[in-house]
N, C-alpha and C positions, 0 to 999 in steps of 0.2 A: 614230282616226288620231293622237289625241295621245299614245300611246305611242308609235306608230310616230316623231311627232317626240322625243319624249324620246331613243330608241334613237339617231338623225338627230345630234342632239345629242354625245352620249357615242363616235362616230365608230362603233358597232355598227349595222353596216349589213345583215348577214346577219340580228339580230334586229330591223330596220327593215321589211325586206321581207317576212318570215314575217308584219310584223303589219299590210303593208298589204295581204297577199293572205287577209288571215282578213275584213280589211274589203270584199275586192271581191267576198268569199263572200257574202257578207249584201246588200252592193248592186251587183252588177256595172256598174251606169251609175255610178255615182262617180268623176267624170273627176279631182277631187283624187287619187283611190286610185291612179287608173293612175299619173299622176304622179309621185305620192310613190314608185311600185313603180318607175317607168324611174328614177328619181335613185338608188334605193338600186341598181340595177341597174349604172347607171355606175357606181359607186363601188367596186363589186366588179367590175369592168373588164368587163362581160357585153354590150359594146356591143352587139350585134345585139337584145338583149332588150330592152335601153333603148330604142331607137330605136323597139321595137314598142309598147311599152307606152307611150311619150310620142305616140306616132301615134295610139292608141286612145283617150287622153285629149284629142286634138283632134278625134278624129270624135265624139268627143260634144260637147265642146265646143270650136270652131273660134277663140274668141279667147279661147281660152286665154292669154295674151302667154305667162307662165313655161314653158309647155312649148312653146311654140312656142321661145324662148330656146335651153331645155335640148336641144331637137332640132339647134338647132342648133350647139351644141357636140359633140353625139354623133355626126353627120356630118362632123364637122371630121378626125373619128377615124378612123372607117371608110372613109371615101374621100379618094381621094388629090387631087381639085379642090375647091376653097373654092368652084365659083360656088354650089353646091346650098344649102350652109350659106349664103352670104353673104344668098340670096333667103328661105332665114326667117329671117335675122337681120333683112332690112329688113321683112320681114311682124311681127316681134314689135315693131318698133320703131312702127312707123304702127299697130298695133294699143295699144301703151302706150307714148306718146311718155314717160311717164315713166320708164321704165325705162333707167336710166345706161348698166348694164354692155352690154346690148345694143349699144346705141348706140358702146362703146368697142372691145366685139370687133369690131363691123362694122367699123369707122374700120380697124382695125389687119388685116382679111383685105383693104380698100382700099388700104392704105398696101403691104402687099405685091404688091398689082399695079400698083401706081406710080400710081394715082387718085388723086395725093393732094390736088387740091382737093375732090372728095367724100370724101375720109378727111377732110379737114380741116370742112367741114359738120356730117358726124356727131359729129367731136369736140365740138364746140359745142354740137349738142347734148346730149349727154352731160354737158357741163359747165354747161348749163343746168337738167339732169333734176337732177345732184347737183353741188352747188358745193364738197364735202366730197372729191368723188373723186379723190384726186393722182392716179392713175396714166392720168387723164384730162388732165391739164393737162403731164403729163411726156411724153404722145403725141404733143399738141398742138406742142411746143418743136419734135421729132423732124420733124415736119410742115413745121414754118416753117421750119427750116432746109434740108430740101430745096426751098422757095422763096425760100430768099435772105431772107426775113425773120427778120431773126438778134435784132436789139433785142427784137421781141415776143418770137422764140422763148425768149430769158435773161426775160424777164420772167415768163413760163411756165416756165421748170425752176426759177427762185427764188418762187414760187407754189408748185408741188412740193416743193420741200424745208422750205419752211414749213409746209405740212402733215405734215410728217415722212415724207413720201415719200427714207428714206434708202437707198433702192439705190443703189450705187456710181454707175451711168451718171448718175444725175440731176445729182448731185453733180460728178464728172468731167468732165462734158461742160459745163460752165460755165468759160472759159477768157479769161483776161486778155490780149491781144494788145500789151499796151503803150500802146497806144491806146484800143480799145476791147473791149470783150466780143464774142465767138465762141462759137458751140457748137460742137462739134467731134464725132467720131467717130459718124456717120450709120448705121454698120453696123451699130451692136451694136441687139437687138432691142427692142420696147417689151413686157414683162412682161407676160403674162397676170395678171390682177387673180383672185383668190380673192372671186367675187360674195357681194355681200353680201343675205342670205336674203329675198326677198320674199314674205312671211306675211303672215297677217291678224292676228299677233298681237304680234310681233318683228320684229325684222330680227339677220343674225348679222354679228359684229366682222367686218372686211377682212380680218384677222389671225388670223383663227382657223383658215383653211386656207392651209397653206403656198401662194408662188404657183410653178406651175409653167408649162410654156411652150406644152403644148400642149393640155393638157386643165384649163381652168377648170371651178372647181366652179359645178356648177348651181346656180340658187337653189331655193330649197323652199318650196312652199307647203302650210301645216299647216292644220289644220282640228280 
């Protein structure tokens, strides 16, 4: 499996997969392998395969957290209602309360159904799991200002931008009234985070996968 990360690594995910299915030759219960085979699966957009191979690494093993995560990202995809994903995003989070990004996707499929005092919960703890995670504390702002808590919310996008969380909205949506600080413009969305790699060995940069809006990278777990 450690070439399979190497390959994981260098973004060759076709030779990711060839070398996690030479590994599930030799041990079919290898619930890492299935794993590793549904992420490189996603990445080559083969969602229906992902989803099966991340299914088959939880029948073997069931708290799995990272694929339970990654399932839930893969469902985000194929079907067109978050509640499916949202109930294993909360199954991976109470299975690994440490795990941030879970915790921040769930926050942000809440925050689209206007939950946002349990978006606002999960943010928290996400921001408890990782205190490093801007795009955690930039959700957070997004949150309070649809509560009318506007001081915390600027004290949270200036938290964000200190962390060098420099997306435009973070930045723009901190706004001087003359009087006092405002956040402003509610609509625009909260970034999907590019997760940072949950291994036994590493973890990968925030920044190494572009972020995009609707399919966050999975994390990986190598072996």
């Amino acid at each position: 499996m450690r070439r399979a990360d190497g390959f994981y690594q260098e973004n060759q995910f076709g030779n990711a997969l060839t070398e996690c299915e030479a590994a599930l030759a030799l041990d079919p219960a290898l619930a890492e392998g299935h794993h590793n085979r549904g992420v490189a699966l996603y990445f080559l957009e083969r969602f229906d395969e992902s989803q099966s191979a991340l299914e088959r690494a939880l029948y073997i093993r069931p708290d799995f957290a990272e694929a339970l995560f990654n399932l839930g990202l893969t469902l985000l995809i194929l079907h067109s209602s978050d509640e499916e994903a949202l109930a294993v995003l909360e199954k991976a989070t109470e299975t690994k309360p440490s795990l941030a990004s879970a915790h921040l996707i769930r926050a942000r499929l809440l925050m689209n159904a206007n939950r946002n005092q349990e978006a606002l919960t999960s943010l928290r703890a996400a921001i408890e799991a990782n205190r490093d995670l801007a795009d955690a504390y930039a959700a957070t702002a997004q949150v309070l200002e649809r509560l009318h808590q506007f001081e915390e919310a600027l004290a949270h996008y200036d938290k964000a931008i200190q962390l060098e969380y420099l997306h435009e909205f973070a930045i723009g949506d901190r706004r001087d009234s003359g009087r006092r600080h405002f956040c402003l413009n509610l609509r625009r969305p909260v970034p999907w985070t590019p997760v940072a790699g949950i291994t036994t060995s590493h973890s990968v940069g925030r920044n190494q996968f572009p972020p995009i809006p609707r399919r966050a990278c999975p994390s990986r777990n190598s072996s």
